[in-house]
LOSETOR-437383 format. One record per residue (C-alpha): x, y, z; residue in three letters. Coordinates in steps of 0.02 Angstrom, whole numbers, plus 50000, padded with zeros to 5 digits. Layout:
<sites>
site X:X	Y:Y	Z:Z	resn:ala
...
</sites>
This chain:
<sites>
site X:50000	Y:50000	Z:50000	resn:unk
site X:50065	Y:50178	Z:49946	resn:unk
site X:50027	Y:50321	Z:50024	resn:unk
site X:50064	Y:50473	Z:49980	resn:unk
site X:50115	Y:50608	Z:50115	resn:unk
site X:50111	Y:50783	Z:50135	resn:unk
site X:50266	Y:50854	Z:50213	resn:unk
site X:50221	Y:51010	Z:50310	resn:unk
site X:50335	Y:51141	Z:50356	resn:unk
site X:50307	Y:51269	Z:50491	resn:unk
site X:50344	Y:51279	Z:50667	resn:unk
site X:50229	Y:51212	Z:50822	resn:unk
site X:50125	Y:51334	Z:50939	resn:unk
site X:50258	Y:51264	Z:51077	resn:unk
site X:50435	Y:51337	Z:50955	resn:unk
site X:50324	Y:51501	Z:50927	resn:unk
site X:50290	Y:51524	Z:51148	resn:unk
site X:50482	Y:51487	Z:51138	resn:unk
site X:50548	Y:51605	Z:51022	resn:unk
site X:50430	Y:51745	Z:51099	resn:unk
site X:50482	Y:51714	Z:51271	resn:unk
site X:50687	Y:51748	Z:51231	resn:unk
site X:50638	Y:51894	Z:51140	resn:unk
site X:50545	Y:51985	Z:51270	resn:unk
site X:50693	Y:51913	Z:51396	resn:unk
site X:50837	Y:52008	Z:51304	resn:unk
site X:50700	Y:52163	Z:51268	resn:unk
site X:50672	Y:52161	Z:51465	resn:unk
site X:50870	Y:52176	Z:51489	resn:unk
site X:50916	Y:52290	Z:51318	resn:unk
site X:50769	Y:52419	Z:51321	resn:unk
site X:50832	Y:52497	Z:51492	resn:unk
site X:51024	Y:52487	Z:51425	resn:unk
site X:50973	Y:52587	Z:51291	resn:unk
site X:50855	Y:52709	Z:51398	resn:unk
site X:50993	Y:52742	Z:51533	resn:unk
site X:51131	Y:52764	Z:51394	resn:unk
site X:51015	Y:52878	Z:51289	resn:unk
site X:50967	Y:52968	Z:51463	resn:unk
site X:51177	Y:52987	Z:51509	resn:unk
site X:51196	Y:53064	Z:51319	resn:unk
site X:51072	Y:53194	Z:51339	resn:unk
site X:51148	Y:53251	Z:51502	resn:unk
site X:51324	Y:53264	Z:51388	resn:unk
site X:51231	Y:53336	Z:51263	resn:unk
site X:51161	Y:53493	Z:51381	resn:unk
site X:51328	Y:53491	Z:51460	resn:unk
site X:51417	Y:53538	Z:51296	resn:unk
site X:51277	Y:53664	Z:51258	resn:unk
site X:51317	Y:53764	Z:51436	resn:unk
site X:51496	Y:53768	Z:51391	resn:unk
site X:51450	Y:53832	Z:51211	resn:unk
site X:51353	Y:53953	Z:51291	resn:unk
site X:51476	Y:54001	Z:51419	resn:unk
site X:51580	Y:54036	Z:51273	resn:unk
site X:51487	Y:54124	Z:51183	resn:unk
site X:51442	Y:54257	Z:51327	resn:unk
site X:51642	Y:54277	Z:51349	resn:unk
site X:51662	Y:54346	Z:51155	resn:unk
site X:51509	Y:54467	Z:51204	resn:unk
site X:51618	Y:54523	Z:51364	resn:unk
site X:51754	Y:54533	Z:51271	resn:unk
site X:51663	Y:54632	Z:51144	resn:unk
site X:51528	Y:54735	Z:51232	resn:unk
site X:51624	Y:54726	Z:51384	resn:unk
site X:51466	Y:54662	Z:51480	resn:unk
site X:51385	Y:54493	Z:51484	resn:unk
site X:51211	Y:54577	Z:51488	resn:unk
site X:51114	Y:54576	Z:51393	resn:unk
site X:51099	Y:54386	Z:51361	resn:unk
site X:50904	Y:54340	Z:51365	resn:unk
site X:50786	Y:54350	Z:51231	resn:unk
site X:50585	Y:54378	Z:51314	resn:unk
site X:50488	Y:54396	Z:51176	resn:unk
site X:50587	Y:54237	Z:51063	resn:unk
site X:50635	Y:54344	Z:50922	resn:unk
site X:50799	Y:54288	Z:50924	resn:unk
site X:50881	Y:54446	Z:50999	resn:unk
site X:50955	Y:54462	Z:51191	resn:unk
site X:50865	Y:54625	Z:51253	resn:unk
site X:50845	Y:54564	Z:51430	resn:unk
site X:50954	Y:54507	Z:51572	resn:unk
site X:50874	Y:54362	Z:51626	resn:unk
site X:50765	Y:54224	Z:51537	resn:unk
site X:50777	Y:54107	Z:51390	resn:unk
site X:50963	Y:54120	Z:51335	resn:unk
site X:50955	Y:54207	Z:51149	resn:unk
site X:50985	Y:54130	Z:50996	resn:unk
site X:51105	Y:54273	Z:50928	resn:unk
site X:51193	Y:54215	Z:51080	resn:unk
site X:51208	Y:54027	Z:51055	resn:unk
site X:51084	Y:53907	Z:50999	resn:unk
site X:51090	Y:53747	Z:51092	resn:unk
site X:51047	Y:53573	Z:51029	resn:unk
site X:50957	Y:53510	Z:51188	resn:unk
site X:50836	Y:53666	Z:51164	resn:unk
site X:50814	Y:53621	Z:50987	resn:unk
site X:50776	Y:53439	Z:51031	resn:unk
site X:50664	Y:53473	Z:51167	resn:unk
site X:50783	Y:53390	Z:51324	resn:unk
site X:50806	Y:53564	Z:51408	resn:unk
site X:50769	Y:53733	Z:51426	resn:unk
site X:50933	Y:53830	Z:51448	resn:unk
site X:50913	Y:54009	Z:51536	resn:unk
site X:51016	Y:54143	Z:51575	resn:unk
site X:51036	Y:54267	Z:51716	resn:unk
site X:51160	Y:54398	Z:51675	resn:unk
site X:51229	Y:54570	Z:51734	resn:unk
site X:51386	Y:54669	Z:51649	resn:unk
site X:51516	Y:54562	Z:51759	resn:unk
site X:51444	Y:54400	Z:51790	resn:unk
site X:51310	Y:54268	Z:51726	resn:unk
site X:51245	Y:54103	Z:51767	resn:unk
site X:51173	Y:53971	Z:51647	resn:unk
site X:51028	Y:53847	Z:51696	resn:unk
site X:50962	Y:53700	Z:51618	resn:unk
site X:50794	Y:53640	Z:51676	resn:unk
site X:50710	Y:53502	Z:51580	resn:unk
site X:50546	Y:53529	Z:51534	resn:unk
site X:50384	Y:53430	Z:51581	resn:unk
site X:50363	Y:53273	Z:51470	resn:unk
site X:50543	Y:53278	Z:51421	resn:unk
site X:50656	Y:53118	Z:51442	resn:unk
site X:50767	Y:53208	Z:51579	resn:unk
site X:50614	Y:53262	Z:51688	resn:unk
site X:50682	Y:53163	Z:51840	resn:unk
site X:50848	Y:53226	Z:51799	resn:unk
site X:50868	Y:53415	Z:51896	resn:unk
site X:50935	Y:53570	Z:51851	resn:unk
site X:51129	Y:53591	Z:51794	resn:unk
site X:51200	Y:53769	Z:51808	resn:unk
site X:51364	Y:53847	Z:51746	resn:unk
site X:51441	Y:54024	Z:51798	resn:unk
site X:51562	Y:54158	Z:51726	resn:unk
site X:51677	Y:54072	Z:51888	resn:unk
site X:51655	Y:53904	Z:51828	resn:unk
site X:51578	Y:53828	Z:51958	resn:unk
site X:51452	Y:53669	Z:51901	resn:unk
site X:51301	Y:53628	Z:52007	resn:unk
site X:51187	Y:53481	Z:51953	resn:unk
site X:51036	Y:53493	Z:52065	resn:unk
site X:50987	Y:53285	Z:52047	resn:unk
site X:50860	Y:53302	Z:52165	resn:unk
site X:50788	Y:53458	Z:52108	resn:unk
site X:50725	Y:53538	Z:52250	resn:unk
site X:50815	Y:53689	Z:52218	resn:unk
site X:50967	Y:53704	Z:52325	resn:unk
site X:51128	Y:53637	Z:52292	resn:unk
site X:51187	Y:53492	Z:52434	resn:unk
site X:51338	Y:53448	Z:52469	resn:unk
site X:51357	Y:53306	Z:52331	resn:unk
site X:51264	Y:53410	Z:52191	resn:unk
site X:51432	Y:53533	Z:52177	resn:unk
site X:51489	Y:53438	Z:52008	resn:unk
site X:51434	Y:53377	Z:51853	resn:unk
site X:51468	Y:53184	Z:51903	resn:unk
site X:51347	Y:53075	Z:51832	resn:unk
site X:51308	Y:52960	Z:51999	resn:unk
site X:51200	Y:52776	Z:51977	resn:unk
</sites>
């Protein structure tokens, strides 16, 4: 007696549940690598930018002879205030652009300080504030309650 047979090809329900279950096992372990790696570039990324700034408000001083004015109110691109949203004609920086932080200024003819303050909804929310001054001094306010403890005197990136 001949019969003929169909060879079928495929996987079983069982090989599917399988191959599902090691994929969401390495997603469960890459997706927050990624998310704290993307997190620790953004805080680079708004570190350059307050250096870039910083820079830019020392060719005004050495310019104008004044840090002030540095802020632009009314977002048309021009620094006719002392204290706000740092202008563009000043420096324009990326983690503005890409909607990580708000960087502001608060400047007088001898001295300014930068602050970057991520807005709500934005990936660094539960990051804090960073600040930079004309004397160089860092602050990253990680708990952001608004002052500056004893560990928050540095840009260090702590776990």
């Amino acid at each position: 007696m001949y019969q003929n047979r169909i060879k079928q090809s495929g996987f079983t329900l069982v090989e599917l549940l399988v191959a599902i279950t090691i994929v969401a096992m390495l997603s469960s372990i890459a997706v927050p690598l990624y998310t704290r790696y993307s997190e620790r570039s953004y805080l680079t990324e708004v570190q350059a930018d307050l250096l870039n700034c910083a820079q830019a408000l020392e060719r005004q001083s050495a310019l104008t002879f004044s840090y002030a004015p540095a802020a632009d109110v009314n977002d048309d691109g021009i620094a006719e205030a002392a204290d706000g949203p740092i202008s563009a004609d000043i420096c324009r920086p990326l983690s503005t652009t890409n909607l990580r932080y708000n960087i502001g200024v608060v400047s007088a003819a001898t001295t300014y300080t930068l602050t970057a303050v991520a807005p709500n909804g934005s990936p660094m929310d539960d990051y804090g504030n960073l600040t930079f001054d004309n004397a160089g001094l860092r602050t990253w306010d990680q708990s952001g309650d608004g002052t500056i403890d004893a560990d928050e005197n540095d840009w260090i990136y702590d776990d």
